[in-house]
C-alpha positions in Angstrom: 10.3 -45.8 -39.6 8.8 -42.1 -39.7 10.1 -39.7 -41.9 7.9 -36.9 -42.8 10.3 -35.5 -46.3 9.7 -39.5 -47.9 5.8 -39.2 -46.5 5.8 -35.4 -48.2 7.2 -36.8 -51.1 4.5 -39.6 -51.4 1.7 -37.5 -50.7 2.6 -35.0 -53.2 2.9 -37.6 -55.9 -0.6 -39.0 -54.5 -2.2 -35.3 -54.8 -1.0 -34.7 -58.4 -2.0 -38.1 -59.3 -5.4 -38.7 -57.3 -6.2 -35.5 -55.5 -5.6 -37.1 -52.0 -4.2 -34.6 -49.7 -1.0 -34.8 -48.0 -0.1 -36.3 -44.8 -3.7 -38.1 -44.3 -4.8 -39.8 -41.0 -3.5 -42.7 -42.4 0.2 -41.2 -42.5 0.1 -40.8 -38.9 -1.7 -43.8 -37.3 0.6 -45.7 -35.1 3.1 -42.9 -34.6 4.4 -42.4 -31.2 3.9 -38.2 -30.7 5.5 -36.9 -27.3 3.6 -33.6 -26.4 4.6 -31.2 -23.4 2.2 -28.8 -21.5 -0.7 -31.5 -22.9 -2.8 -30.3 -20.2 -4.3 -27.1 -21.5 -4.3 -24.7 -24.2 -2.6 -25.8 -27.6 -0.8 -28.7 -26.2 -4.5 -30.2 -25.2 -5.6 -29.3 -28.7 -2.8 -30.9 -30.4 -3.1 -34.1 -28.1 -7.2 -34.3 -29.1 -6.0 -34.1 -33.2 -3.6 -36.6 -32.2 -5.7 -38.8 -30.9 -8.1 -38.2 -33.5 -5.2 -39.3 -36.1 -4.7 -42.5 -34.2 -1.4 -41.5 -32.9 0.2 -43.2 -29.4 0.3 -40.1 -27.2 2.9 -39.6 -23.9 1.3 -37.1 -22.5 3.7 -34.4 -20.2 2.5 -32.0 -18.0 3.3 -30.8 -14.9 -0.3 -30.4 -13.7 -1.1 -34.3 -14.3 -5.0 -34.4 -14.3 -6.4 -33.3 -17.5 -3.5 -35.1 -19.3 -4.6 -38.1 -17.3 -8.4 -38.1 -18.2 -7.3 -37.8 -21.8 -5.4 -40.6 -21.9 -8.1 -42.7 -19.8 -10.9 -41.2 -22.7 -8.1 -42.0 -25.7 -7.6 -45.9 -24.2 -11.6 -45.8 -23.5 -12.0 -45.1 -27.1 -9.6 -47.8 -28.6 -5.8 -46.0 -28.4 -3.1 -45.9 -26.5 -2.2 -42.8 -24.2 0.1 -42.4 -21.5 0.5 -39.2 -19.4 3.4 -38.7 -17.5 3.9 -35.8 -14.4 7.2 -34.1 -14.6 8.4 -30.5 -14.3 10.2 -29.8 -17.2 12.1 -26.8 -15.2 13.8 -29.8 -12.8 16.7 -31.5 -15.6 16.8 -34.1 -13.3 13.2 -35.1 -14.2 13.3 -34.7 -17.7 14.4 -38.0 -19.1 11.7 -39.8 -17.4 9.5 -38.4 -20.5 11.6 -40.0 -22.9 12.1 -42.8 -21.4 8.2 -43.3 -20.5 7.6 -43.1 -23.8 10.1 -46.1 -25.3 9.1 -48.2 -22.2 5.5 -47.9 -23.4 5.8 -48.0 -27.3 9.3 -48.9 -27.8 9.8 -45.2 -30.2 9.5 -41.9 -30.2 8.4 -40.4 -34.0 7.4 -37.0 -33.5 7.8 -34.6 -30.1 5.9 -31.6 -29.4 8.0 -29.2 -27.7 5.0 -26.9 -26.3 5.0 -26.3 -22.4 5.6 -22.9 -21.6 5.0 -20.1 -19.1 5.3 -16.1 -19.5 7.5 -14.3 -16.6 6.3 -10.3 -17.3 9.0 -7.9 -15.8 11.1 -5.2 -17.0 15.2 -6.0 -17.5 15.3 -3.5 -14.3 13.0 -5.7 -12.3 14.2 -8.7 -12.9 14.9 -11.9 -10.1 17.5 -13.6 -12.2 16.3 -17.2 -10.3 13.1 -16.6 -12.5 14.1 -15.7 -15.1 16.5 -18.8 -15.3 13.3 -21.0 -14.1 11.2 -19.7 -17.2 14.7 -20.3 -19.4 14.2 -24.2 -17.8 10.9 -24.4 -19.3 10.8 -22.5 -21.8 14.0 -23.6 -24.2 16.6 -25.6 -22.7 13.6 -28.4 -21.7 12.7 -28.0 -25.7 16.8 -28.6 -26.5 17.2 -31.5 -23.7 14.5 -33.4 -24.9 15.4 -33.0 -28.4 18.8 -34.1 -27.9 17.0 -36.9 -26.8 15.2 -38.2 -29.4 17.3 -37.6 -31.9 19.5 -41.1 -32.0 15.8 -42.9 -31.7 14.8 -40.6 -34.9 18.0 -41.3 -36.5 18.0 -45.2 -35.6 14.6 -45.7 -36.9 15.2 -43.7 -40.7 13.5 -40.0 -39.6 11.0 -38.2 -37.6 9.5 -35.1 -36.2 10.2 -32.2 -33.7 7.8 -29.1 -33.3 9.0 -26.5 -31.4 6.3 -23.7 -30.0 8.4 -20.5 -30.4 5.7 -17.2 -30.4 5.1 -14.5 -32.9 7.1 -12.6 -30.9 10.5 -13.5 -32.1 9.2 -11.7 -35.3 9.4 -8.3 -34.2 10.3 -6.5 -31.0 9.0 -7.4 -27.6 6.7 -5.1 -25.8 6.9 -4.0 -22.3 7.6 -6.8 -19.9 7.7 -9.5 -22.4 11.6 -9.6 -23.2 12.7 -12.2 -21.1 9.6 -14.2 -22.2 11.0 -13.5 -26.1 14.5 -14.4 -25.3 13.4 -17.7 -24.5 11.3 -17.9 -27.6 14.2 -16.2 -29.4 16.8 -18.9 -28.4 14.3 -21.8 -29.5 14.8 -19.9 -33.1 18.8 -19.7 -32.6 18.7 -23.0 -31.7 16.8 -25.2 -33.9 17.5 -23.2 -36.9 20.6 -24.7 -37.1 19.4 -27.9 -35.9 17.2 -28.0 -38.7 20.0 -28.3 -41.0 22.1 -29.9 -38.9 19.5 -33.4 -38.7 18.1 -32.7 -42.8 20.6 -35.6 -43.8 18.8 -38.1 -41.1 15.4 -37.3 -42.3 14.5 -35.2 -39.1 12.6 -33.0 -39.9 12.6 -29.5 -37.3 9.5 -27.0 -37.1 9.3 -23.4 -35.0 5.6 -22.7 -34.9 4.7 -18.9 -34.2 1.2 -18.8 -33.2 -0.3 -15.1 -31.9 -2.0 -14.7 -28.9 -4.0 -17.8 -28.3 -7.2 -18.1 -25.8 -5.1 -20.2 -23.3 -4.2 -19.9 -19.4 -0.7 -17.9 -20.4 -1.9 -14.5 -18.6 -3.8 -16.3 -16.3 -0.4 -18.3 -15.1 2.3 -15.5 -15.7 4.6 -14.4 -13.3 6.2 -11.6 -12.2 5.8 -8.1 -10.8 4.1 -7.0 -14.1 1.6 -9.7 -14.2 0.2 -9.1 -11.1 -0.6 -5.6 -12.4 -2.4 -7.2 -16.0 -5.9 -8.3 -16.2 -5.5 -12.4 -16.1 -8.2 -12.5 -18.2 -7.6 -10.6 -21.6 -6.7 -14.0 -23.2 -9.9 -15.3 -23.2 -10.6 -13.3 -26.3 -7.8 -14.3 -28.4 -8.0 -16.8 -31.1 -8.6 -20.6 -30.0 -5.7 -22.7 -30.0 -7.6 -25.6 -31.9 -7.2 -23.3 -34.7 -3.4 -23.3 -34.3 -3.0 -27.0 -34.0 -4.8 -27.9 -36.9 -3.0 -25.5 -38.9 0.5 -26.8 -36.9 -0.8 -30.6 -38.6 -1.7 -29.2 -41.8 1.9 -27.2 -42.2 4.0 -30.3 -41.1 2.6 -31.6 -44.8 4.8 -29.2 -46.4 8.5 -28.3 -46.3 8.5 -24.9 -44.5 11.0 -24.5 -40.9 9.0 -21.8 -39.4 4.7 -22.1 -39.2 2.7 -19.0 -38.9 -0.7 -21.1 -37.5 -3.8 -18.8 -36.8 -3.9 -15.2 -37.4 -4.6 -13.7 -34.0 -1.8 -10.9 -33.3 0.0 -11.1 -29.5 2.8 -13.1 -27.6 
């Protein structure tokens, strides 16, 4: 059983008694974590703190190498990995995540719903078949797999579901960037409601925010107005091992939506 409000609950008992922080490695060790886009950017750096915790990693991506050397270093190292080539954007494909995961650790405690891509066009220059392909990957992949997990969360007393959103869907989108924030803005819509909706099971829901990050989302964007951007400008931004520490670190508390990092950006 994995329920993060009874391990909150614990840990804040153990801080005001002994000054041990909440949520330790020890909290998480053993605990099956599903984690999407794991190839790169903040879905890599969340698999390595993972593994670091001791967790049982599936890890999803649709560009199946890096995933697949982490998993070979995690089971080199004493843990269990698993990585697992889908396209989220296909439904067709996306049980086999789920259902890699229970066929190779019997449980699913806590999913990361982080794969994601930016489309950059203007509502004028839109190709609607885009646009509905980034919608695939972007939020109904996050909802579909959720949906998934929850009777395994709700069978075994609780668990976890982190949901990347943007710090976009805190104020208005800039040019090109709307149909990138609708998709961000339906994960809010969405699993606001969810949140309360799966409280009673002890699932608990998260929307993470991070700014711009230093990861490959200019460098992979679409559309007529990324062609036009420089692919590198992201390589400044803050390093996403600083927003999935602080993604860990928040899950301690009892917040729904996470501000990790401070950079500013989409």
């Amino acid at each position: 059983m994995f329920n993060t409000r009874l391990l909150r609950t614990t840990a804040t008992l153990l801080v005001l008694w002994f000054g041990i922080p909440a949520l330790a490695d020890d909290d998480w060790r053993g605990k099956v974590a599903i984690i999407t886009g794991s190839s790169s950017g903040l879905g890599y750096e969340l698999a390595l703190l993972a593994a670091e915790k001791d967790m049982r990693l599936v890890l999803v991506d649709i560009d199946p190498e890096p995933s697949r050397a982490l998993a070979a270093r995690v089971l080199a190292e004493g843990g269990e990995a698993i990585a697992v080539e889908v396209d989220l954007a296909d439904p067709d494909r996306r049980p086999q995540v789920v259902e890699a995961a229970l066929e190779a650790f019997g449980t699913v405690d806590v999913l990361f719903n982080n794969a994601g891509y930016l489309y950059s066009a203007t509502l004028e220059q839109m190709d609607i078949e885009t646009a509905r392909h980034q919608f695939e990957v972007n939020y109904w992949a996050y909802a579909d797999l959720a949906q998934r997990v929850i009777p395994i969360m709700k069978a075994t007393g609780g668990g976890a579901i982190v949901n990347v959103a943007s710090a976009i869907i805190h104020r208005p989108a800039s040019h090109g960037l709307g149909h990138y924030a609708a998709t961000k803005q339906a994960i809010r819509g969405s699993f606001e409601a969810a949140a309360e909706e799966l409280a009673p099971y002890g699932i608990d829901i998260f929307i993470a925010s991070p700014g711009g990050l230093a990861t490959n989302i200019l460098r992979n964007a679409v559309g007529p107005l990324a062609e036009e951007s420089d692919r590198d400008a992201a390589d400044t931004w803050e390093h996403p091992s600083v927003a999935a520490r602080d993604i860990f670190d928040a899950m301690g508390g009892d917040a729904l939506h996470l501000h990790p990092g401070a950079a500013e950006g989409p």
